[in-house]
C-alpha positions as CSV (number, residue, x, y, z in Angstrom):
1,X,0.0,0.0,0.0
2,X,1.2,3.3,-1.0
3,X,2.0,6.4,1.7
4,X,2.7,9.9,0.9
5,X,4.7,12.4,3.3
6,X,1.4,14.6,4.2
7,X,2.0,18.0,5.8
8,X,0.0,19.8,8.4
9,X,1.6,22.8,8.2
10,X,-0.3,24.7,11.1
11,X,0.9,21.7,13.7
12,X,4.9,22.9,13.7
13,X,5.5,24.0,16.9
14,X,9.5,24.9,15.6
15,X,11.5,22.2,17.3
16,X,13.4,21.0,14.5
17,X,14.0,17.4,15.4
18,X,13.1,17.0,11.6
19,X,16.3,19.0,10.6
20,X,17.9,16.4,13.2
21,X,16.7,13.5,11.8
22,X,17.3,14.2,8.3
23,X,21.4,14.2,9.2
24,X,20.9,10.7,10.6
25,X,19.2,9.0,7.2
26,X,21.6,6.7,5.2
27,X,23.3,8.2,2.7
28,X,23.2,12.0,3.0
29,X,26.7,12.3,4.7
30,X,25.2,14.3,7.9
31,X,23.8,16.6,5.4
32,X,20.5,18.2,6.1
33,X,18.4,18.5,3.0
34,X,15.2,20.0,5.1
35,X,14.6,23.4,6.4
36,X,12.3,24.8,9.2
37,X,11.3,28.9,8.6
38,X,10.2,30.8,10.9
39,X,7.1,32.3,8.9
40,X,7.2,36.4,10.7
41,X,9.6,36.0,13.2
42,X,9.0,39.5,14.4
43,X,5.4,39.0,14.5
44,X,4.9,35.4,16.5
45,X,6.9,32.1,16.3
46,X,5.2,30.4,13.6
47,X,7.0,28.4,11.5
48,X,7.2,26.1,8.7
49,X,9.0,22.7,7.8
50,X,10.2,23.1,3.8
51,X,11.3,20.2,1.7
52,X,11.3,18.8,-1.5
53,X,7.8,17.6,-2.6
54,X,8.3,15.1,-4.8
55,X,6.7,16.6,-8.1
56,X,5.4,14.1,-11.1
57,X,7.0,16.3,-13.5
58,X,10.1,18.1,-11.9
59,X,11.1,21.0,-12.9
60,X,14.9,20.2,-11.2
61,X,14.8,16.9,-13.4
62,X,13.6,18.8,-16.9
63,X,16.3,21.3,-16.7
64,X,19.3,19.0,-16.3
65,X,21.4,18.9,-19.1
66,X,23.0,15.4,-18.2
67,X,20.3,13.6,-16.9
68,X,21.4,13.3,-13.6
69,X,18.4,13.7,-11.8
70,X,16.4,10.1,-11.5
71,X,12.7,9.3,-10.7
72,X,12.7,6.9,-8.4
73,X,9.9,3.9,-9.5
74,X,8.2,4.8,-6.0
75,X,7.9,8.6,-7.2
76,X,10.7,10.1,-5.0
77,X,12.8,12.3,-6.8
78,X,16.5,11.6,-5.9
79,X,19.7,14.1,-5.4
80,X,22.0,14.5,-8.6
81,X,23.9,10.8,-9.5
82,X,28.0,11.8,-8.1
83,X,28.7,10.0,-11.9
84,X,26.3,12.3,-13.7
85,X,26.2,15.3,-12.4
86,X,28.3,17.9,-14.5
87,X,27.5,20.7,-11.8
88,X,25.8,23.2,-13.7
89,X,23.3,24.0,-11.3
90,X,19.9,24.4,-13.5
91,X,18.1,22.3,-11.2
92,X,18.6,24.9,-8.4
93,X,17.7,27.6,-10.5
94,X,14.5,25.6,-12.0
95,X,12.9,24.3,-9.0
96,X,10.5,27.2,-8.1
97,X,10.5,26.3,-3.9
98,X,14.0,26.6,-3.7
99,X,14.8,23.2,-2.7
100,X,17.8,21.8,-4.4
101,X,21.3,23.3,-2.8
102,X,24.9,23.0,-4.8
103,X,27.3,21.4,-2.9
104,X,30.6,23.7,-4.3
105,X,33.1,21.1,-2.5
106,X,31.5,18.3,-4.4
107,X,30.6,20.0,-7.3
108,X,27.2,18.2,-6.9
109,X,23.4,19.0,-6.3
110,X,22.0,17.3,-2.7
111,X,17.9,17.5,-1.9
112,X,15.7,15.8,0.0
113,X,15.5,12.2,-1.4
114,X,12.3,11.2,0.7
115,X,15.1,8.8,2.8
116,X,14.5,6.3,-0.2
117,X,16.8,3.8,1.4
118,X,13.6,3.8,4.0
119,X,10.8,4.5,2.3
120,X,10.8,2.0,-0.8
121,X,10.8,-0.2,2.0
122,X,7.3,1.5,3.1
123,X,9.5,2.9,6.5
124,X,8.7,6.3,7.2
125,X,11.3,9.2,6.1
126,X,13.7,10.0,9.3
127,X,11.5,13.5,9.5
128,X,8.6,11.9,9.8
129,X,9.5,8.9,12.3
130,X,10.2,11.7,14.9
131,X,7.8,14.8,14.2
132,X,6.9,14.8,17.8
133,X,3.8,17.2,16.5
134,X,2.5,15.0,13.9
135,X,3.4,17.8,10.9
136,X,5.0,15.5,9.0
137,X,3.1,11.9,8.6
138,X,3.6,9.1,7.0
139,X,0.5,8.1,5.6
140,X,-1.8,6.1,2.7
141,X,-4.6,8.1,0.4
142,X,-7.6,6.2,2.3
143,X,-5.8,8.4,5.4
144,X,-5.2,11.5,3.6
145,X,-8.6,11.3,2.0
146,X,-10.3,10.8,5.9
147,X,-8.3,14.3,7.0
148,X,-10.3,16.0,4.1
149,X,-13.0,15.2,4.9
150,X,-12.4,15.6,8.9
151,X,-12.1,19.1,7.6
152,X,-14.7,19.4,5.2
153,X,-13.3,21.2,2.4
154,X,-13.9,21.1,-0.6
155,X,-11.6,20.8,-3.4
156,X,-11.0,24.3,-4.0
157,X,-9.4,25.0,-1.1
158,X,-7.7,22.0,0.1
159,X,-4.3,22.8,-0.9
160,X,-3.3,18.9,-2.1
161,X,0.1,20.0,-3.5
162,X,1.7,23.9,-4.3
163,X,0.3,25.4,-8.1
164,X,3.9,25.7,-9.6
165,X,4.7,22.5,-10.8
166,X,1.2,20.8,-10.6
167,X,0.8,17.3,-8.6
168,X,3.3,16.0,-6.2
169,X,4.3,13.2,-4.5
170,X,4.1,15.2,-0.7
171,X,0.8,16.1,0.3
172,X,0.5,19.8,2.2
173,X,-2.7,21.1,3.9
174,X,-3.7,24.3,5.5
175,X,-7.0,24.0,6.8
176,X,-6.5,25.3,10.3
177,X,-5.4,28.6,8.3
178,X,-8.4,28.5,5.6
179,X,-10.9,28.0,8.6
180,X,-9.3,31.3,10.3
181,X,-8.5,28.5,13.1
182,X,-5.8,30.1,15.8
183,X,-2.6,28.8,17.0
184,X,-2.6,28.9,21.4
185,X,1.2,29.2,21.1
């Protein structure tokens, strides 16, 4: 059965054990390839857990020259092959959230590979496995579908994936924000 990363933005409460746990999945050298932003950090202490998405068609993947962006089969888009990768850095310029960063030691592109090591396994991504908020999840559609409908919205305002680049393997929601629902903290 199939699980998506699904986003509740509204829930981060800012602790970044994400960012921890992203340095501790296999294969990304102690690199984090997640970010937490603090949304108006003059304003309140909102913030916001930013990674790659996963899109169907990505934009980083298009614009490479040698190909050395893959698709994994379980929809994961994976950091630049070390053997492909001629350093040009289109992808960083093409993806339109900002995710991809250039490694200029290693001439290479690093991202958020959805901890496929884990996940084709059907193992939750590290940033998942320890939201302690649940913001990130690890869940099926038949799940994601039941949180719609908890919220009742309809389709034109459940934010199912970010307009740029069209569908996506991540699922983000903002219904706490689209119901005018406020944060106690």
């Amino acid at each position: 059965m199939k699980k998506r990363l699904y986003i509740e933005l509204e829930n981060c409460i800012g602790c970044r054990s994400c960012l921890a746990a992203c340095t501790q999945c296999g294969g990304h050298e102690e690199r984090n390839r997640n970010y937490v932003y603090d949304v108006n950090p003059l304003v309140d202490r909102q913030t916001m857990p930013l990674m790659c998405l996963h899109c169907e068609n990505p934009a980083c993947a298009r614009s490479c020259p040698a190909q050395a962006i893959q698709i994994h089969e379980t929809g994961a888009v994976l950091s630049a092959l070390v053997e492909k990768c001629i350093g040009c850095q289109n992808c960083t310029i093409a993806c339109p959230y900002g995710i991809p960063k250039f490694d200029t030691e290693q001439n290479l592109m690093y991202k958020c590979d959805l901890c496929i090591d884990r996940t084709k396994d059907g193992i939750p991504p590290m940033c998942a496995s320890v939201c302690p908020s649940n913001t990130l999840q690890w869940l099926t559609e038949e799940e994601i579908e039941q949180k719609e409908q908890q919220h009742k919205l309809d389709n034109d305002k459940w934010v199912a994936s970010m307009p740029l680049e069209g569908r996506t393997e991540v699922k983000v929601n903002l219904p706490g924000i689209l119901q005018g629902t406020e944060k106690l903290f």
